[in-house]
PyMOL commands that place a pseudoatom at each C-alpha (Angstrom):
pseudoatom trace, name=CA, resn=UNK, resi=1, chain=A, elem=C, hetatm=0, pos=[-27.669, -50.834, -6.622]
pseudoatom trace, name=CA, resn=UNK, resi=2, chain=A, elem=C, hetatm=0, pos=[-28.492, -47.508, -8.051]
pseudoatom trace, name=CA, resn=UNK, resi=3, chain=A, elem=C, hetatm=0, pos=[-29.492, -46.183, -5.102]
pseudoatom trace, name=CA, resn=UNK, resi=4, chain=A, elem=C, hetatm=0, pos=[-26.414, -47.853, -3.509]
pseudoatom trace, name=CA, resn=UNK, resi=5, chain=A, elem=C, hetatm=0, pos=[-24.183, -45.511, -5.984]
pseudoatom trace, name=CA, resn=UNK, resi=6, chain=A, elem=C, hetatm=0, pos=[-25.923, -42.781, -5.782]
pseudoatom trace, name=CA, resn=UNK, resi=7, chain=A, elem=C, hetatm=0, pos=[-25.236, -42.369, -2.066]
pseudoatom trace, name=CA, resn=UNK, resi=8, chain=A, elem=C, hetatm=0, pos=[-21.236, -43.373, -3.037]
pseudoatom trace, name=CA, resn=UNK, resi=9, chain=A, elem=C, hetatm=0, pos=[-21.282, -40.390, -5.363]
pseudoatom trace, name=CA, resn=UNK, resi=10, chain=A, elem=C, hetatm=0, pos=[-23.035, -37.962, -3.047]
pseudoatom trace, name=CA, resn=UNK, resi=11, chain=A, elem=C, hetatm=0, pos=[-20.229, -38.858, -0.064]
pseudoatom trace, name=CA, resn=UNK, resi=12, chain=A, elem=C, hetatm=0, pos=[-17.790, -38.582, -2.582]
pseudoatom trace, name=CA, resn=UNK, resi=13, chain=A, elem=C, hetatm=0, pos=[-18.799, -34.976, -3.431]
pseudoatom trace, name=CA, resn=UNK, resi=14, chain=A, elem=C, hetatm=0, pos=[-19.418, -34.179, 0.547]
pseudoatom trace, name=CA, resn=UNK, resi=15, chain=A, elem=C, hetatm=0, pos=[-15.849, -35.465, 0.726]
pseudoatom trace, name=CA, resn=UNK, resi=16, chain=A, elem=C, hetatm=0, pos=[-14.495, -33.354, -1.748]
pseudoatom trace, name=CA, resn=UNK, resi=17, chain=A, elem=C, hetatm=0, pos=[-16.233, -30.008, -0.486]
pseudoatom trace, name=CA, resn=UNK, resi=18, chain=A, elem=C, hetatm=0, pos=[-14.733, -30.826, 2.566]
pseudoatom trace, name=CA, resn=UNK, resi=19, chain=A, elem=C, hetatm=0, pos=[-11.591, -31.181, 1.629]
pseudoatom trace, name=CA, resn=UNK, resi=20, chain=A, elem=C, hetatm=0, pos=[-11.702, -27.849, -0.687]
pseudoatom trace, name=CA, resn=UNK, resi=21, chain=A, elem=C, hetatm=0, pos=[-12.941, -25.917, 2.724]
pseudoatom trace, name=CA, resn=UNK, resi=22, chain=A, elem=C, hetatm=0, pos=[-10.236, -27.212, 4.012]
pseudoatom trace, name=CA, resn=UNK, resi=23, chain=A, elem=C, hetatm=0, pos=[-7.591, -26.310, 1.722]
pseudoatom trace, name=CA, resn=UNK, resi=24, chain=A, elem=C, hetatm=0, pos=[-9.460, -22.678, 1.337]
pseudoatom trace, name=CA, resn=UNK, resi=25, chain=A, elem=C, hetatm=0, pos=[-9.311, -22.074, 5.178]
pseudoatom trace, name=CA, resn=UNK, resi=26, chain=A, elem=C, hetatm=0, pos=[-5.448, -22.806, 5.011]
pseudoatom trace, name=CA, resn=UNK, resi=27, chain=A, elem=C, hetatm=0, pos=[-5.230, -20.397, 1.921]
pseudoatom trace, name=CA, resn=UNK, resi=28, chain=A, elem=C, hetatm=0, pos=[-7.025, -17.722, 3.770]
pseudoatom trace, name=CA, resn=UNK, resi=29, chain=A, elem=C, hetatm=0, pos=[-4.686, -18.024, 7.066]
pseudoatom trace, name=CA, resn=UNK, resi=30, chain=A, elem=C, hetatm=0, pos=[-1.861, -18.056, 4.511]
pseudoatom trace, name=CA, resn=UNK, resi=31, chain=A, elem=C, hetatm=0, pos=[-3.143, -14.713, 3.142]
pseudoatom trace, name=CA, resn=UNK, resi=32, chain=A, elem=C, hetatm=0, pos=[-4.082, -13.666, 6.119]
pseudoatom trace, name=CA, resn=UNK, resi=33, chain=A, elem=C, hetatm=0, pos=[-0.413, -13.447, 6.856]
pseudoatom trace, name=CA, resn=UNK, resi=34, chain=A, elem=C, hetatm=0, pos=[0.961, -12.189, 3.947]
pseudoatom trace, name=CA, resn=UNK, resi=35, chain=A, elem=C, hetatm=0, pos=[-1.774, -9.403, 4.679]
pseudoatom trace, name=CA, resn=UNK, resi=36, chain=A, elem=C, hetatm=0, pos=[-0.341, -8.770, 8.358]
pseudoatom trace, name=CA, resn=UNK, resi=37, chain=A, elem=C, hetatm=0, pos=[3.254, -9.085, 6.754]
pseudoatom trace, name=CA, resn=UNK, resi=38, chain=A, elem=C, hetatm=0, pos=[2.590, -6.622, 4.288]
pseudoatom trace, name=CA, resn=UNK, resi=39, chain=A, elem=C, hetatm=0, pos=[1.184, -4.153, 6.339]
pseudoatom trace, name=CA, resn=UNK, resi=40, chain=A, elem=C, hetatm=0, pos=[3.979, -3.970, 8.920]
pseudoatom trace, name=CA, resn=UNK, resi=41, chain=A, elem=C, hetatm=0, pos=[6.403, -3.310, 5.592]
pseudoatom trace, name=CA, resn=UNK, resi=42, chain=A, elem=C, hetatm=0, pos=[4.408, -0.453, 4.106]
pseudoatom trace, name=CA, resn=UNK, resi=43, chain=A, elem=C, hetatm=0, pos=[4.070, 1.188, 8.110]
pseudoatom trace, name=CA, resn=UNK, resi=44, chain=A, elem=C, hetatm=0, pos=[7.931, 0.547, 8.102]
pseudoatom trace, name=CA, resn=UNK, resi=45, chain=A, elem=C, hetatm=0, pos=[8.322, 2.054, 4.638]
pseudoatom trace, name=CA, resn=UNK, resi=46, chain=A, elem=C, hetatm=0, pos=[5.854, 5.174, 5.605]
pseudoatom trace, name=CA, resn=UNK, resi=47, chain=A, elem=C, hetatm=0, pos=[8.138, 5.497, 9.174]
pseudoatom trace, name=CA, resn=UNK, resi=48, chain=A, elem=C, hetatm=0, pos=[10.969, 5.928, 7.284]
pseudoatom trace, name=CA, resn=UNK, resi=49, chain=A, elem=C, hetatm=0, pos=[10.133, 8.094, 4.371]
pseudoatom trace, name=CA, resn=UNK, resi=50, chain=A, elem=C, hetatm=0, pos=[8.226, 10.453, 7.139]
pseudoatom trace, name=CA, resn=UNK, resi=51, chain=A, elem=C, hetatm=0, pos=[11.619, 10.584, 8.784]
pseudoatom trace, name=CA, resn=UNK, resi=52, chain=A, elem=C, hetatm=0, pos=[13.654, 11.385, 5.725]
pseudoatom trace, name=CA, resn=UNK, resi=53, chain=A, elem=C, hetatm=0, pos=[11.124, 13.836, 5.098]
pseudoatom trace, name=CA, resn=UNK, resi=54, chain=A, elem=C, hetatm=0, pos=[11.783, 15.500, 8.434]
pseudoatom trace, name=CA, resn=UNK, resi=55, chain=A, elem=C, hetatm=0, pos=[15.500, 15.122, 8.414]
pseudoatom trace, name=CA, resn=UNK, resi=56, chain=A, elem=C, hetatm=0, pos=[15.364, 17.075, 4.949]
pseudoatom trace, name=CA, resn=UNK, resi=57, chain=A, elem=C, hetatm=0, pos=[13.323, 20.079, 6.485]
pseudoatom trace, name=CA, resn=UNK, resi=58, chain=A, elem=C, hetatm=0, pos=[15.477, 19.927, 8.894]
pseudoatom trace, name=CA, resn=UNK, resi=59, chain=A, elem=C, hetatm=0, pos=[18.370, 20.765, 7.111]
pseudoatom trace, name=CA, resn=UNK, resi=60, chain=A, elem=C, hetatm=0, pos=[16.864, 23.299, 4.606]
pseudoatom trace, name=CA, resn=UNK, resi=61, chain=A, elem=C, hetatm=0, pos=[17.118, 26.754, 5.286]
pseudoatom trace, name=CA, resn=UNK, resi=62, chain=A, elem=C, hetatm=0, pos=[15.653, 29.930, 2.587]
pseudoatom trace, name=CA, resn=UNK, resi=63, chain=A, elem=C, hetatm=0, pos=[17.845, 32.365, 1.211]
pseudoatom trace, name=CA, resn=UNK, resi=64, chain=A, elem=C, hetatm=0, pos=[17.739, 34.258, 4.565]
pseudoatom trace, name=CA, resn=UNK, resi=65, chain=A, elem=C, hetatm=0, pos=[18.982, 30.504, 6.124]
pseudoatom trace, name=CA, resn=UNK, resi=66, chain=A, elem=C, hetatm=0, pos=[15.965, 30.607, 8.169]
pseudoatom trace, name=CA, resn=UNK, resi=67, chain=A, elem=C, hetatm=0, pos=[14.448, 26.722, 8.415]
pseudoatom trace, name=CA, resn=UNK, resi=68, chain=A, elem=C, hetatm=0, pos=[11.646, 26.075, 5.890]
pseudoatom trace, name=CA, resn=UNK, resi=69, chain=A, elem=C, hetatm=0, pos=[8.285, 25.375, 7.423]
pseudoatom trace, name=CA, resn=UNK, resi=70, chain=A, elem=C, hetatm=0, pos=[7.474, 22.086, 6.496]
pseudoatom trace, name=CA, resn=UNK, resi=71, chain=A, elem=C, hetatm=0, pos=[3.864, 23.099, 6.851]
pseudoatom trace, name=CA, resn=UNK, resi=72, chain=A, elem=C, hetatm=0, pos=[4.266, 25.396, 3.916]
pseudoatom trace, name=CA, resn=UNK, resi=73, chain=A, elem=C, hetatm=0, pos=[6.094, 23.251, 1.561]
pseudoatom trace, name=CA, resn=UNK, resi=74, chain=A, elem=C, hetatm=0, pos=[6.520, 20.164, -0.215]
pseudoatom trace, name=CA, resn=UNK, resi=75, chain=A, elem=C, hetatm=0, pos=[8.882, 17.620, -1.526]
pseudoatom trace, name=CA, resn=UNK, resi=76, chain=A, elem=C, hetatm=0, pos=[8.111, 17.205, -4.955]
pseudoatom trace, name=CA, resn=UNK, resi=77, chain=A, elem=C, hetatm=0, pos=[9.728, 14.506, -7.212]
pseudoatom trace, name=CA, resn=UNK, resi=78, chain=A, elem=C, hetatm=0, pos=[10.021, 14.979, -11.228]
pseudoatom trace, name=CA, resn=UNK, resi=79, chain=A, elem=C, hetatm=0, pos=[9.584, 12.127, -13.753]
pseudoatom trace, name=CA, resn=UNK, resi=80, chain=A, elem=C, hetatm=0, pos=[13.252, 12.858, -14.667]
pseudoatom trace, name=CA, resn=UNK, resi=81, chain=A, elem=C, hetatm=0, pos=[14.111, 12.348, -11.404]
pseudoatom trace, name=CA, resn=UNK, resi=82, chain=A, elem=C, hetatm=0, pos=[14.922, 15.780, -10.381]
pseudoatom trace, name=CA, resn=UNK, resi=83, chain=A, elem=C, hetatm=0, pos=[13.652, 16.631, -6.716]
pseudoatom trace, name=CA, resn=UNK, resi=84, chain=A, elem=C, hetatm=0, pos=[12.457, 19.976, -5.729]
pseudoatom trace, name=CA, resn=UNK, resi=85, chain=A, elem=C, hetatm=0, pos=[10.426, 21.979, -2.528]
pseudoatom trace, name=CA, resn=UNK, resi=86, chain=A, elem=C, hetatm=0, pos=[8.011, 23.854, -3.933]
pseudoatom trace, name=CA, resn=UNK, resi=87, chain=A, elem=C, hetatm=0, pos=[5.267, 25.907, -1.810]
pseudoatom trace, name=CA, resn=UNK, resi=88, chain=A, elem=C, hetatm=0, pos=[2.104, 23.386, -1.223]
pseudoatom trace, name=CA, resn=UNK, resi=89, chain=A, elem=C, hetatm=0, pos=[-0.634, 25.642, -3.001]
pseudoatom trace, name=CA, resn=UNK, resi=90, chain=A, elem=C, hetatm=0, pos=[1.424, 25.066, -6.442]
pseudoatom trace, name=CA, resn=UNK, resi=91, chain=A, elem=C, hetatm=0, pos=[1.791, 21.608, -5.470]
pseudoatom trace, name=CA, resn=UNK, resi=92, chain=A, elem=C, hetatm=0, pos=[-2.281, 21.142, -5.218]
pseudoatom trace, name=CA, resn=UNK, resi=93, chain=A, elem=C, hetatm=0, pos=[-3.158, 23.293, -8.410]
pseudoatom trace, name=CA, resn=UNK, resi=94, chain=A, elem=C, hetatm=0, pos=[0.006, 21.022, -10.243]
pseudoatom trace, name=CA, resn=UNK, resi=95, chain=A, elem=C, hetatm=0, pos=[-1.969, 17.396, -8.868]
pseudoatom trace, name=CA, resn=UNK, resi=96, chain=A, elem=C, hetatm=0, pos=[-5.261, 19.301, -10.232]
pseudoatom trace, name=CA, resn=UNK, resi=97, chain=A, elem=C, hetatm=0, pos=[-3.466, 19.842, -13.357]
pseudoatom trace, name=CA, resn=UNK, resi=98, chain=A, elem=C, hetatm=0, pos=[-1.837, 16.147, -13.765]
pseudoatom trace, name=CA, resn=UNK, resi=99, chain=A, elem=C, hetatm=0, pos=[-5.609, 14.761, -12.760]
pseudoatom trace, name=CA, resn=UNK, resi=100, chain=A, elem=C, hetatm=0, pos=[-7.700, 16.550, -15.470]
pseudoatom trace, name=CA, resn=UNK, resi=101, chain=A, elem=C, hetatm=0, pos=[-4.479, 15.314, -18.124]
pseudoatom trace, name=CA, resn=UNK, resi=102, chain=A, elem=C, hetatm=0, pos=[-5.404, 11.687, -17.036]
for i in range(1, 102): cmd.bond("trace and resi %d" % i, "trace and resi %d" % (i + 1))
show_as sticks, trace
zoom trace
């Protein structure tokens, strides 16, 4: 009889880990998707902001309203919400700057 119960309980548990790699494979198809999903948004997100970024350099002009080289300059976005192009070089010693305050 022991024995007989023993068994019972050991099915049981090969029944239950069964059943949990079962409902883990369905979680990690689920996630799977939501991976896939969320991916396509941020490549949709980064399409669009690298076209608004070329639509506004391709508006700007400098005080002789020549275009601004993109290559030169960035867009750079204040905490107060102020937006401004400012040559790249300040931009990198700036991110230095806000780096070594963190």
């Amino acid at each position: 009889v022991a024995a007989q119960k023993c068994r019972k309980r050991k099915l049981n548990a090969i029944l239950n880990l069964e059943e949990d790699v079962c409902n883990l494979q369905t979680q990690k198809e689920s996630l799977k998707k939501e991976h896939s999903q969320c991916s396509k948004s941020i490549n949709q997100i980064k399409q669009k902001l690298n076209n608004l970024y070329h639509d506004i350099f391709s508006r700007l002009r400098d005080d002789q309203g020549r275009p601004v080289n993109p290559r030169q300059y960035v867009i750079h976005c204040s905490s107060n919400g102020s937006v401004f192009i400012i040559p790249k070089h300040l931009a990198k010693s700036e991110q230095n700057q806000d780096n070594r305050k963190e």
